[in-house]
C-alpha positions in Angstrom: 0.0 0.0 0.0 1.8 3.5 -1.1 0.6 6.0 1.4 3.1 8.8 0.7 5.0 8.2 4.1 8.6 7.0 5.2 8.1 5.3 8.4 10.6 2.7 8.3 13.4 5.7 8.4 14.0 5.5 4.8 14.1 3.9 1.2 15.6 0.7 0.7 16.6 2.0 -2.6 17.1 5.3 -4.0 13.8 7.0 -5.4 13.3 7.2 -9.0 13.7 10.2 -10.6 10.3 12.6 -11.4 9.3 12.6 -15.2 8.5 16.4 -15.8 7.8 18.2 -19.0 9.0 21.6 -20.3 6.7 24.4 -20.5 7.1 27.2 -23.1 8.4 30.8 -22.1 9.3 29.1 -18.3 11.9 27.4 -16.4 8.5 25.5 -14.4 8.6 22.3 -15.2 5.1 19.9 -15.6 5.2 16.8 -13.7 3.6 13.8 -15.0 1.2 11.4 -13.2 0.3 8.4 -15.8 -0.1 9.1 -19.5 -3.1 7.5 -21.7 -3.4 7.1 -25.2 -6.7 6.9 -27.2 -6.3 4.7 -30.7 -7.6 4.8 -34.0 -8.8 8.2 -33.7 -9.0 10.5 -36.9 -11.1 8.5 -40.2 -8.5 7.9 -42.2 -5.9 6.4 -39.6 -8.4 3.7 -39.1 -9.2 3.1 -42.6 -5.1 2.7 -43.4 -4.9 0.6 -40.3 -8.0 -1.6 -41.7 -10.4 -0.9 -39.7 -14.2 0.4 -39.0 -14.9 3.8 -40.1 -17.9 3.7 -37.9 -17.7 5.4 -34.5 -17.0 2.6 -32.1 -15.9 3.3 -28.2 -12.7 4.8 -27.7 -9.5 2.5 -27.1 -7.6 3.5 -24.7 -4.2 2.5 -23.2 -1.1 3.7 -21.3 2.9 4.2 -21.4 4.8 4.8 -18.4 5.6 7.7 -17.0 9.5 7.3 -18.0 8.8 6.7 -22.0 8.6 10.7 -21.8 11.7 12.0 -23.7 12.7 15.6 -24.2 12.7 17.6 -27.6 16.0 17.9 -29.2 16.9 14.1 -27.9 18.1 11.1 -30.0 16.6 8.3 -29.3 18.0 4.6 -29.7 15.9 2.0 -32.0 14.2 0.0 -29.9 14.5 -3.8 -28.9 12.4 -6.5 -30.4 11.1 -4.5 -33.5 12.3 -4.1 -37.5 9.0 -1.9 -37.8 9.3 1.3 -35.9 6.3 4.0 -36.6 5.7 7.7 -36.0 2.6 8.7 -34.8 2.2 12.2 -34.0 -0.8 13.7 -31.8 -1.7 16.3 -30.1 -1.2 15.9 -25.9 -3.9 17.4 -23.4 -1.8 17.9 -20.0 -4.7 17.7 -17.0 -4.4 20.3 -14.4 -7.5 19.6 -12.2 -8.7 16.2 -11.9 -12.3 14.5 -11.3 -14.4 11.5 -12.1 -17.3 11.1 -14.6 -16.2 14.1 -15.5 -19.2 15.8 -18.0 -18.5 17.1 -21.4 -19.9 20.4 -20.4 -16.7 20.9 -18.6 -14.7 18.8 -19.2 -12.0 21.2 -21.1 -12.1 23.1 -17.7 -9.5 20.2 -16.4 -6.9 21.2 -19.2 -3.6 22.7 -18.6 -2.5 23.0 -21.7 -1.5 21.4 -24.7 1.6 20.1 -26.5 2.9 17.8 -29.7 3.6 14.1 -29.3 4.9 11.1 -30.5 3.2 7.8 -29.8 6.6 5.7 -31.3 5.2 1.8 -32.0 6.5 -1.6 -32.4 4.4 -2.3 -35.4 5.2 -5.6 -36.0 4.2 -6.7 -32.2 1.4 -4.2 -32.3 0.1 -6.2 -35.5 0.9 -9.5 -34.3 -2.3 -10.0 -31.9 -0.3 -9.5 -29.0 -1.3 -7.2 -26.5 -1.1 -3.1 -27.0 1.1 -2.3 -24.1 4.2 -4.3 -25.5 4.1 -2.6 -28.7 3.3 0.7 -27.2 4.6 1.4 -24.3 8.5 0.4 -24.2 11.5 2.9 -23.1 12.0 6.1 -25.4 8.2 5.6 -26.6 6.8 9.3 -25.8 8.5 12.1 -27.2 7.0 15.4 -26.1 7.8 18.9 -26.9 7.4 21.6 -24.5 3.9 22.6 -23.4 1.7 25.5 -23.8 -0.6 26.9 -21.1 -4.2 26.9 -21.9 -4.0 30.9 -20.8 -1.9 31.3 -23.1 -3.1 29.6 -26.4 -6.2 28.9 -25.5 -8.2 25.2 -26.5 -6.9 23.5 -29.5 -9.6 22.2 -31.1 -8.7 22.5 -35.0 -5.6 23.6 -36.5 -2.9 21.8 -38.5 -1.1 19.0 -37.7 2.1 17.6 -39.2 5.1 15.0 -39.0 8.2 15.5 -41.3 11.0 12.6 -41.3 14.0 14.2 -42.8 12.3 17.3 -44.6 9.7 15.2 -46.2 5.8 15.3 -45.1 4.4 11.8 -43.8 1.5 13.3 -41.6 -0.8 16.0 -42.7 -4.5 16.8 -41.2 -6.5 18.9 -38.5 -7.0 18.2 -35.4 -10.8 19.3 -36.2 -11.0 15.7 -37.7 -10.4 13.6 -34.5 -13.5 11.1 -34.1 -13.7 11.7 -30.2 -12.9 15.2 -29.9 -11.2 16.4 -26.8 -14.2 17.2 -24.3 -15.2 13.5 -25.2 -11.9 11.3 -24.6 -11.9 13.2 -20.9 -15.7 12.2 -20.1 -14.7 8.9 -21.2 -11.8 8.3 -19.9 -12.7 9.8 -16.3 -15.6 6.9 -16.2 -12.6 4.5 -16.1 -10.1 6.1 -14.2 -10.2 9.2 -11.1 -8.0 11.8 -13.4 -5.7 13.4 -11.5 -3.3 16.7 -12.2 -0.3 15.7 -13.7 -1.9 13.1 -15.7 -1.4 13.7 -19.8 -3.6 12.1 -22.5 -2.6 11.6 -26.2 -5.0 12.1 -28.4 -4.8 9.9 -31.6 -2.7 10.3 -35.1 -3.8 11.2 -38.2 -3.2 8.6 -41.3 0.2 8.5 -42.9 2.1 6.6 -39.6 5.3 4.7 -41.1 8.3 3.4 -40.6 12.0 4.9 -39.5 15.2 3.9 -39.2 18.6 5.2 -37.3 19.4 8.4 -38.4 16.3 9.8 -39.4 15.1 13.2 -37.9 11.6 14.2 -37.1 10.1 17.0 -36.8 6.0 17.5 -35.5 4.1 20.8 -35.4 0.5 21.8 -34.4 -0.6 24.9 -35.4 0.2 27.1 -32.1 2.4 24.8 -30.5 5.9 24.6 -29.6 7.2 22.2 -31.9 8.8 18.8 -31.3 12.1 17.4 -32.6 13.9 13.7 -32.1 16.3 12.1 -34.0 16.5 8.1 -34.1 19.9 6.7 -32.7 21.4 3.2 -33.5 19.6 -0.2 -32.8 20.2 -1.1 -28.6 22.2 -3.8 -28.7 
């Protein structure tokens, strides 16, 4: 049972280090709770993936909180994968929490906003095995620095775009998600208490694909501090 104490007279072994984000125009840092993902969640994603068009219940899943990696970081090629994809999306970061939260308000509980990468083992991820093993290994959340709602406001449309090495491989808006952003935080919040700190990626547009080492990407939403990764060598 964690109940925030140290009554023994200390840890047996040294604390893991706090996953925080970057916020735009600030040395204040974000610190992160759990991070959820919502799949399959703009039309033509799901028709390249091959699946429904029609507007089923959200999937949701999550990553750890150490996936998160900083903008401007090179990350190594995974483990256990020759199919490494880009996903780019657009990340709500929750700054008061709730349950059954209603749509009404539910944009009240924002923070702000900022561009991520949802990085997938696409050969697991296709192979019937479960989501979390092709989602949510080391390195697997790259986020840029976030943007204060006060200070941008709600994203709810606006462009949104990956580049690998200069060329496009993501275009769209993010006025085309299925569940738009009031929607994914009802939902979510009937399944989990949200909390502040907590971060939510939204869904990619169509176009995910493959890299390889040495590649540079680059994602943008219109507004938002953009992100930047490069992909290292293979881990051995």
């Amino acid at each position: 049972m964690m109940d925030g104490s140290d009554r023994e007279g200390g840890l047996v072994i040294p604390a893991p280090e706090r996953t925080t984000i970057a916020v735009t125009g600030s040395d204040k840092r974000f610190p992160v709770r759990r991070i959820y993902c919502i799949g399959r969640n703009y039309v033509a994603h799901v028709e390249e993936m091959g699946g429904s068009v029609d507007r089923d219940p959200p999937i949701f899943f999550q990553k750890p909180t150490d996936a998160v990696v900083a903008s401007g970081s090179t990350i190594p090629y995974p483990t256990m994968t020759g199919n490494l994809h880009h996903e780019v999306e657009l990340v709500m970061a929750i700054g008061k929490g709730g349950r059954s939260i209603p749509e009404a308000s539910a944009l009240d509980h924002v923070w702000g906003y900022g561009v991520g990468l949802d990085m997938t083992r696409r050969d697991i991820q296709g192979g019937g095995k479960p989501w979390e093993i092709g989602k949510s290994f080391d390195n697997s959340f790259p986020v840029g620095a976030l943007s204060p709602v006060s200070e941008v406001g709600h994203i709810t449309k606006g462009a949104i775009r990956l580049t690998v090495n200069g060329a496009t491989r993501q275009e769209s808006d993010i006025g085309l998600l299925i569940w738009k952003l009031p929607e994914i935080i009802a939902r979510l919040s009937e399944y989990f208490e949200l909390q502040p700190g907590d971060v939510i990626l939204t869904g990619t547009p169509h176009g995910v694909g493959p890299v390889v080492a040495g590649d540079r990407l680059v994602g943008t939403i219109e507004g938002l501090a953009p992100l930047e990764v490069s992909i290292g060598p293979k881990l051995a």
